[in-house]
Each structure stands twice: as C-alpha cells, then as structure tokens.
N, C-alpha and C positions, 0 to 999 in steps of 0.2 A: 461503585460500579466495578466489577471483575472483568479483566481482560479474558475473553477466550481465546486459548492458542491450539488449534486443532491442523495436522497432518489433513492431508483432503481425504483417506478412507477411516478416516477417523468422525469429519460433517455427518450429521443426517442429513436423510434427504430434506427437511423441511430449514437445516441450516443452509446445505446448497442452494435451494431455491429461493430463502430468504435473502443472501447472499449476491445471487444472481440478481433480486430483482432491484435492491439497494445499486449498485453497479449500473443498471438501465435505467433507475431513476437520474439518477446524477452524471453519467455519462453520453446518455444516449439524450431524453430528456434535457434533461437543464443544460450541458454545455454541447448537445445537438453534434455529437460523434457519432459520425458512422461508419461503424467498423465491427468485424469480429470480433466481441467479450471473448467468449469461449476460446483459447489457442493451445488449448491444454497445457500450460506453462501450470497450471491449477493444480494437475494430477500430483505437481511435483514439489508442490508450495508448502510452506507452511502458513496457515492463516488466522490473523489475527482480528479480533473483532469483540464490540461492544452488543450487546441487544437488552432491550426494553420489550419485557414479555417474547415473544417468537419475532420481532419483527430485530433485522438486521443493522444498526442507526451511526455506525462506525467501524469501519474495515480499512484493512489492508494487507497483502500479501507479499513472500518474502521466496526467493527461491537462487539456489547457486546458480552464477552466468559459466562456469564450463566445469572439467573433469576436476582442475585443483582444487576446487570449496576454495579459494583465497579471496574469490565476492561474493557478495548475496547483492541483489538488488529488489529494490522495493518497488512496487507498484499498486495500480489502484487504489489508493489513499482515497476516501473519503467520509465524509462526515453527514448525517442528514441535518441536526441542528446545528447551523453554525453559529459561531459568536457566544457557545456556552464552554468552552475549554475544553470541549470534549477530543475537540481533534492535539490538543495538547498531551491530553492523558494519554489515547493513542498508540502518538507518538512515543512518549517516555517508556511505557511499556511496554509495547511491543520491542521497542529497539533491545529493553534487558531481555526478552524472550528470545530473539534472535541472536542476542549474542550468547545468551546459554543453548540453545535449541541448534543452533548452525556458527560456528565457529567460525571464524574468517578473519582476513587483515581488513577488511576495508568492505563499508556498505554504499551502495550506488542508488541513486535515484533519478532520472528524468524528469523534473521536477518542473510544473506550469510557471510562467514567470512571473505570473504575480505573485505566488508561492516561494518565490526562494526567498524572502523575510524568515516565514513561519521556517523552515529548513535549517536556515544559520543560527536559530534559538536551539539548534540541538549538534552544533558543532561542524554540521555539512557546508561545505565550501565551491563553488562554483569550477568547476573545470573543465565548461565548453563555451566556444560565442553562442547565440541564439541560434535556432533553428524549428522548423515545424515539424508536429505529429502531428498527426489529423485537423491539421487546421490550425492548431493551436501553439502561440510560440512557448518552447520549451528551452532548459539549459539545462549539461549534467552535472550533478554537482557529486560529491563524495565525500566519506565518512571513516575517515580512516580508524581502525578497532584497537 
C-alpha cells in the first residue's frame, strides 16, 4: 500500500469527496462530532492518505500553525479498518513526507486520549492537562523534528 501525499489543488475531485466522506464517516458518524469538517485549514494542508480502489480508508492532514513553518500540526487522523496496522503505516509515513514536504522544528497534534498510546510509538510526548474538543477529552502532545 502507497502512501498518497497530495497538496489540496493537486486531489481530484473524486479524492476530495472521497476524502470528505471517510472524515463524516468516522467523525461525524462513529464518534457523533458536530461540527464544521470543512474550515478550509484543507486549502492549505498537505494530505496524506491510503485508498483501496477510489474509496478513501486512511487519512490525515498536515498544515503550518503560523508565518515561521517552525510547526506543522496534524489533524484528522483516521483509519476505516482498524486493528489492521494500517493507522501504523500512516502514521510512519506520512510523518517522513512531512518532514521532507514541510520542514519544521517540531510536529503537534491534539491528540483523543485514548490515542496518546498509539502517539508515543512514534516519539510524540504529552504537553497539556486534559481538555475537550467537541466533546471529546483531548491532550496536546508534540514531536519535536
């Protein structure tokens, strides 16, 4: 399985929408968020992603948090089969596409708490108390490059 790493005017449309709808499966769906997907953070992303035929089955997205490039943060991670190592692979790779693709000192994530396990298998370390996003307890953890 080949990682895709596409700039967002780089997606076709049917990667977009594939895209999008992986995102409202697992987001919206499964862990029942509701909120704006869309916050065009996307326009500016770079994105990474697994698919099986046209359908979308492992994503995530990577984008500078201000004018220095010195973070990229990660968001939208997710996985449609879990428990197949797929969110492992991912992970591993996209992190090298990121750090070739977007330069920086240091990767961030927002990261669900029951997720900060699978997080510290790739170096990321906790650097908030708890807190919610949409309902959901989160911590921030970080990646220094």
């Amino acid at each position: 399985m080949d990682l895709i790493v596409k700039k967002f005017d780089e997606l076709t449309s049917v990667e977009v929408y594939e895209i999008l709808k992986s995102r409202s499966e697992i987001f919206t769906v499964e862990q029942k968020i509701c909120c704006q997907d869309m916050d065009d953070m996307d326009y500016d992303s770079l994105h990474c992603f697994f698919k099986e035929g046209n359908r979308v089955i492992a994503y995530l997205r990577s984008f500078y948090c201000d004018d220095t490039k010195d973070v990229v943060k990660i968001g939208r991670v997710l996985t449609l089969n879990h428990g197949k190592n797929i969110g492992r692979k991912l992970m591993e790779q996209s992190l090298q596409a990121i750090k070739r693709e977007m330069p920086c000192k240091k990767i961030v994530v927002n990261a669900q708490k029951y997720a900060v396990g699978f997080y510290e298998k790739f170096g990321f370390v906790t650097t908030s108390d708890d807190f919610l996003e949409e309902g959901i307890v989160h911590v921030s953890m970080e990646l220094q490059v």
